[in-house]
N, C-alpha and C positions, 0 to 999 in steps of 0.2 A: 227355584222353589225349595224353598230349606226343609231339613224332614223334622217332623213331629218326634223329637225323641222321647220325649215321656211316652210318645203313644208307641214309639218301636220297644221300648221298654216292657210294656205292657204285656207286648205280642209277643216278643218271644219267652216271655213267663209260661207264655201258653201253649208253646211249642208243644212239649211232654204230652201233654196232654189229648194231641190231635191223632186220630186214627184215619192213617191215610194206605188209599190202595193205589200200586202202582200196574198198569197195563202195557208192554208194549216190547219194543226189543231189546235185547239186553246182548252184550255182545263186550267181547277183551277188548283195551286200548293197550298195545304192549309199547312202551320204549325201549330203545335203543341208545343209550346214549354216549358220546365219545368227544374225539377230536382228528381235524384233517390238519396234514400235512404233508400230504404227498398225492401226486399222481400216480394213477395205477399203468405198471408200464405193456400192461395188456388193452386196455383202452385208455381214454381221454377221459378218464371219471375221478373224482376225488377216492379217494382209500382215507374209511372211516375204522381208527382204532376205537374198538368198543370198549368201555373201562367200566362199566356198568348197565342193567336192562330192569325195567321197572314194568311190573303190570298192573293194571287196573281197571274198575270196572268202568264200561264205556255204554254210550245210547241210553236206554232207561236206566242201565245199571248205574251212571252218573246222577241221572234223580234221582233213586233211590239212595246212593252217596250221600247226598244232600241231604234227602230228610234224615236220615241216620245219623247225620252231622248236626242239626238241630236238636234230636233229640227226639222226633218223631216216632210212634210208635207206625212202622212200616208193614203190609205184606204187598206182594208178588203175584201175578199171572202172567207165564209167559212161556215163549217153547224157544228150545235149543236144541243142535243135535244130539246125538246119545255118541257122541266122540269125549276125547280128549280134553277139549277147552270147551264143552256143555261142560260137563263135569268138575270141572276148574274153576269157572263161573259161579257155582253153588255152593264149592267151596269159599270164594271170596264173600259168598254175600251173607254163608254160616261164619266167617272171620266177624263180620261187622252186628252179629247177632239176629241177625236177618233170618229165617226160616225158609227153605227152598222149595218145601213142599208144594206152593203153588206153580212150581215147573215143572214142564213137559217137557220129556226127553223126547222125540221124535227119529226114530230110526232113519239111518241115510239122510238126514239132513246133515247139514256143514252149520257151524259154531261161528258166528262172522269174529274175528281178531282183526282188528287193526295195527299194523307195525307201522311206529314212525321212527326214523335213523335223523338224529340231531347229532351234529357238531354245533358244540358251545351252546350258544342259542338262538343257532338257526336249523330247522327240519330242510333237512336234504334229501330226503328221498318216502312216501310211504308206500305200503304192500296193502293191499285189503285181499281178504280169505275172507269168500259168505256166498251165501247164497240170498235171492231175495225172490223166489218162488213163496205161493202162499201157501200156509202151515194145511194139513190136512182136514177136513171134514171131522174127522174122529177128535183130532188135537178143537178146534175150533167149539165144538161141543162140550168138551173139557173143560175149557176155560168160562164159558158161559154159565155151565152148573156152578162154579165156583166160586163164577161171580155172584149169582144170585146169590150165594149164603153169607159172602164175605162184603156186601154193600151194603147191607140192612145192618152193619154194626160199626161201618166206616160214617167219619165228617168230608173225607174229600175222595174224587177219582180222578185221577193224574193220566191220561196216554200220551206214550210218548212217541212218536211212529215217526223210525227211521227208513219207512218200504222197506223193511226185510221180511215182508211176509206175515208178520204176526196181527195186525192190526185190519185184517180182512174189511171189506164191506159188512160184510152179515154182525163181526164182532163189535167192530163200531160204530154202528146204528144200535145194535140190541143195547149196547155198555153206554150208548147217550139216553134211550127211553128210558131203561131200567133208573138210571140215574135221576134223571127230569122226575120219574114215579117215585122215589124216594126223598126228593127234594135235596140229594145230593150233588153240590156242585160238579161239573165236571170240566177243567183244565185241558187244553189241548195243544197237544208241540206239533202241528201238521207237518206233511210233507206232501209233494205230490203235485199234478199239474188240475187236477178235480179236488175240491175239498165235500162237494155234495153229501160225502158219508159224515162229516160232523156236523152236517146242522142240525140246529137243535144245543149244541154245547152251549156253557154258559162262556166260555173264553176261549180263542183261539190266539197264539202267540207264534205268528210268522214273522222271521223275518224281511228285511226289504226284500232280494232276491227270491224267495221266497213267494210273496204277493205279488211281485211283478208276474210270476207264471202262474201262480192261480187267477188272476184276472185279465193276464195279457195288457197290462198298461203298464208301459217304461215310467216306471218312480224315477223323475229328473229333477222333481220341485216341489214345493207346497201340494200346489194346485192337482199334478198328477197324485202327490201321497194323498190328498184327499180324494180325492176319487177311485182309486183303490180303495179306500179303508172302506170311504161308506158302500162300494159296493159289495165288497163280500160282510159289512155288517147286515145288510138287509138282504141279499140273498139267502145266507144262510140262518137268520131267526137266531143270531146270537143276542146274550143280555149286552155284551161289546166284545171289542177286539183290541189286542196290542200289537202293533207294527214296533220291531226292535229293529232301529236305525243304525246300529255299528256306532261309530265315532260321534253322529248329530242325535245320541239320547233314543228317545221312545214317543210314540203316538198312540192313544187312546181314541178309540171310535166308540161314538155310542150309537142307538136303533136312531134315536130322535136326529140325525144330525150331527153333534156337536163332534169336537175335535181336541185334545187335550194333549198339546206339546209337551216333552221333559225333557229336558236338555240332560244331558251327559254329566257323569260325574268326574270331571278329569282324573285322568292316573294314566301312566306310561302304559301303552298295550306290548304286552309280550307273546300272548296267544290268544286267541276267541275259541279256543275249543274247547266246548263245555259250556261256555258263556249260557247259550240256551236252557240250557240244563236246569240252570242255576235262579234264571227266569222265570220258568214253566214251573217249579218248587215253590219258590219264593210267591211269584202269582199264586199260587195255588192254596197253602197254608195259609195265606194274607188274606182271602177272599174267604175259608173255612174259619178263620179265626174272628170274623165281622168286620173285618175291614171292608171299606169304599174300593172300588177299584185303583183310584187315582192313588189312594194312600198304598195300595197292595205293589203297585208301579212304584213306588217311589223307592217301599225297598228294595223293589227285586233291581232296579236300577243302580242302587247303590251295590248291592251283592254282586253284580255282572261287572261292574268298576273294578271289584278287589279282585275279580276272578283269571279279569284278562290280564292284570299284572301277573301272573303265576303265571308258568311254564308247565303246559301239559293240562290234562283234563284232569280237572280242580273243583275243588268242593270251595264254598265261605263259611268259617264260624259264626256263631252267635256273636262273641266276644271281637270277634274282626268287624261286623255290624256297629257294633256298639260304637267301637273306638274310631270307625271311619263316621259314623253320625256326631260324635264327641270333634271331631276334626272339624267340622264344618261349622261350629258353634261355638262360638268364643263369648259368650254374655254368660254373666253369674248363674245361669241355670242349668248351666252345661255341669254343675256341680252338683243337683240335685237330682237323688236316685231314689227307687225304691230298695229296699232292705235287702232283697234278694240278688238284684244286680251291685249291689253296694257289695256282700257279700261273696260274692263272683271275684269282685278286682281285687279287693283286701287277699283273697287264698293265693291268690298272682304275687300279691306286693307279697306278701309274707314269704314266699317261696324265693324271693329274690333277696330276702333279708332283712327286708325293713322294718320296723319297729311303729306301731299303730297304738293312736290313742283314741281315748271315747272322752267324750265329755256329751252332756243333756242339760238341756233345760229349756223353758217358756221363751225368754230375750224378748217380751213383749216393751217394747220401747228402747231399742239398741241405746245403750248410756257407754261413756269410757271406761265405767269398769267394765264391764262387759267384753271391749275388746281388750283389753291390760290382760283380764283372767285368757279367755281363749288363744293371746298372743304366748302369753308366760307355758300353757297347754303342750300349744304347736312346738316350743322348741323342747320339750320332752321324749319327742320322739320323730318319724319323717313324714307322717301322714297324719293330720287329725279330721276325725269324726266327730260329725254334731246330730246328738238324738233331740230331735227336734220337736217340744208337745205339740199336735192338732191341738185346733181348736177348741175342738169338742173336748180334749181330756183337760185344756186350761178351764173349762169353765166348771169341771167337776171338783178341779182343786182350789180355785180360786173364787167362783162364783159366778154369777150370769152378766155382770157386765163386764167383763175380762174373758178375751183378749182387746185392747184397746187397734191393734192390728193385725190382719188376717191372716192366718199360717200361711197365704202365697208370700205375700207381702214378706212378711217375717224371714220368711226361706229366702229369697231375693237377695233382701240386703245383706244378709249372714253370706251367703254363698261369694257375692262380692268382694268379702274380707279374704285377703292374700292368705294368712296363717290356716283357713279352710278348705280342705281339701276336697269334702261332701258331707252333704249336707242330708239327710234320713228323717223323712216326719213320724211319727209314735202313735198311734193310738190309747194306749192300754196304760193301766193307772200308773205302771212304775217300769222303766225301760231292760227291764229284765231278760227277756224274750229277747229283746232284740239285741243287748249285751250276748246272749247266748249267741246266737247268730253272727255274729260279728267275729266274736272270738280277740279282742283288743288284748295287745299286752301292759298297755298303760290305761287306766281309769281314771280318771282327772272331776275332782268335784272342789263345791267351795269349804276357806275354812271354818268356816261355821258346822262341819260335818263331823263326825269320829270317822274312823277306818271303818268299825262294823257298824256303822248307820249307812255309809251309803249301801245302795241298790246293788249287788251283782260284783260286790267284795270277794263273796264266795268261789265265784264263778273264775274270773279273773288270777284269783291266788291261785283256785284250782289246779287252772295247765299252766303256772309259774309265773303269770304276771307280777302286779303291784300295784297300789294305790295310792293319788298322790292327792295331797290337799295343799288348793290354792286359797291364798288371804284375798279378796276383793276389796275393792279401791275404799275406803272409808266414807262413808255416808252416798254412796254411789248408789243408788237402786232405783227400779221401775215407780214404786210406792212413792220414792221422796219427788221423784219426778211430775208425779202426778198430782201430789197435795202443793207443789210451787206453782201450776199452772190453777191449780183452783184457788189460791192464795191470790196471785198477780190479776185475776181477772173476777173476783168476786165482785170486786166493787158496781164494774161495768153489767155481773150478769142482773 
């Protein structure tokens, strides 16, 4: 199933904008990393030279990563010890601009860190340091007050519960009602051999391993993954579930029955940790932002692809999204963007040194002047842009029976032609706004223009461009086009 890029386009325009709260455990993943070459001649073990050590934030702190990496506006409840790496933890997550305020220090607790010791890229050995005793009564009541102030101004609630204690019964029943009473979706990364304390969520995302122990049925096949799904869908009063299959993709269970396979998005696996992470985020903003479920799966599917090619517990870009949904799509529309994501790639290509042109217009009835101008365009520089009129602004300039073909349509064919690189449709009478936006070094219009007649001369001389005027084919146009078809077939009408 191919993804909807216009529609993942959409979604993460709207990232920024989601106010999402995260609950659960937060905990160091530290590396270790080096190279073996030798035995230790005190035991029979490799001797790993360390040449570098990397920490980062691990368990919820990885959600949290994620949304931070989207762009999400994030806050936090959660308890660490009042050691060393608590304190470290809240430093990492004031680095990522995150606010710690919603942690609890808890006295004599232990800080879980995770140490993994990799040679090259294989992990040879890890250490885990934690505890997973539950957080105290006092801490427990904490996060509960906190939540009730900070849910009533959140679009999503995210738990991420790795059994270290934080994500008690009492808390996670109250943080599912409270939720349900707000009409707050609420996301769930379970763990555990009972999930009874999330029913009532709107999504849980276990994996296989995972459901095989909260229902005690060995997932061998189909038949048993159905059975799993649909019974912890209808035990626990979920709106559905997502089983995450490793290597064979993802499963969707809904109340009614039904069953919704997705197959995997190929890519070389180098680690799965974090993968989840990356899931339970991605689900979770997908479903806040209106997406279906099935569509909310498909990216978080794609983001769990780019994640497990990475080494170590790994965030995905927006811009990584894009280009792996751009990968998958090879038809002329894979060219057509909105302004904002158009504007995204161009600050990449410029950064890389490339040389961006704009050109605009109607192109209602593709003629060969049409491509001669836009061909003569494209070798002016390594990228061109096409500001594309809607519909709606051709018939302001043109009149009500024009356009002769639909801005999809229009986009289509245009994105088709090799010298276009993408293709941007306009609303707004004159493409000024979106020249702004863009920021082009070359402006490209026809000769029929002056330099200060066209649109967004200013703008472009500005930060140092230039503007260039092309001659179109002689007697070449939409108009002559039109009056030869009404000439040739008058007789008949």
């Amino acid at each position: 199933m191919k993804i909807d890029r216009l529609l993942l386009e959409r979604f993460l325009l709207r990232l920024p904008k989601l106010r999402t709260l995260v609950v659960g455990d937060l905990m160091l993943d530290e590396y270790l990393w080096g190279k073996t070459e030798r035995i230790s001649p005190e035991a029979p073990v490799a001797i790993v030279d360390v040449s570098r050590d990397d920490l980062r934030l691990g368990g919820a702190g990885n959600v949290i990563n994620n949304l931070a990496t989207f762009g999400c506006q994030v806050a936090v409840l959660s308890v660490v010890g009042d050691d060393r790496d608590g304190h470290k933890l809240a430093d990492c997550l004031a680095a990522k601009g995150i606010a710690s305020s919603g942690i609890i220090f808890e006295s004599g607790r232990l800080t879980t860190r995770k140490t993994r010791i990799l040679a090259g890229h294989q992990q040879v050995l890890r250490i885990d340091r934690e505890i997973r005793a539950p957080i105290s009564t006092a801490s427990e009541d904490q996060i509960l007050a906190s939540a009730c102030a900070a849910l009533a101004h959140c679009d999503l609630l995210l738990l991420s519960d790795y059994c270290k204690g934080v994500l008690t019964d009492r808390i996670t029943m109250a943080l599912i009602a409270l939720a349900n009473q707000l009409r707050v979706p609420v996301v769930v990364d379970p763990k555990g051999e009972s999930y009874r304390k999330y029913r009532g969520a709107t999504l849980l995302t276990p994996n296989r391993k995972e459901a095989q122990l909260a229902t005690g049925i060995a997932i061998t096949d189909t038949t048993s993954l159905e059975a799993a799904g649909k019974a912890l869908c209808a035990s626990l009063a979920l709106n559905a579930l997502l089983i995450t299959r490793s290597e064979e993709g993802m499963s969707i269970f809904y109340p009614d029955g039904r069953h919704l396979p997705l197959p995997t998005v190929a890519r070389e696996v180098f680690d799965v940790s974090g993968a989840g992470d990356t899931v339970l985020a991605l689900m979770g903003v997908g479903l806040a932002a209106g997406l279906d479920f099935a569509q909310a799966a498909q990216i978080a599917n794609l983001g769990a692809g780019i994640v497990v090619a990475k080494l170590g517990t790994s965030t995905v870009t927006t811009d990584e999204l894009l280009r792996a949904a751009m990968s998958q799509d090879d038809e002329p529309q894979s060219k057509i963007h909105d302004r904002a994501i158009v504007a995204r790639f161009l600050s990449a290509e410029r950064e890389r040194g490339k040389k961006i042109v704009f050109t605009n217009g109607c192109f209602d009835l593709l003629h060969v002047g049409h491509v001669k101008y836009l061909q003569q365009a494209r070798r002016l520089g390594d990228l061109l842009v096409l500001g594309l009129n809607t519909d709606a602004s051709i018939r302001r300039l043109k009149g009500p029976k024009r356009p002769l073909i639909d801005e999809e349509e229009r986009a289509h064919i245009l994105a088709a032609l090799s010298c276009i690189d993408y293709v941007v449709l306009f609303d707004e009478e004159t493409p000024y706004e979106l020249i702004q936006l863009l920021r082009p070094d070359i402006l490209v219009k026809g000769g029929d223009y002056t330099v200060e007649g066209v649109v967004g001369h200013d703008l472009v001389e500005g930060w140092g461009g230039r503007v260039e005027l092309i001659t179109f084919v002689d007697g070449k146009s939409t108009t002559s086009t039109i009056e030869k078809i009404l000439e040739a077939y008058r007789d008949q009408a």
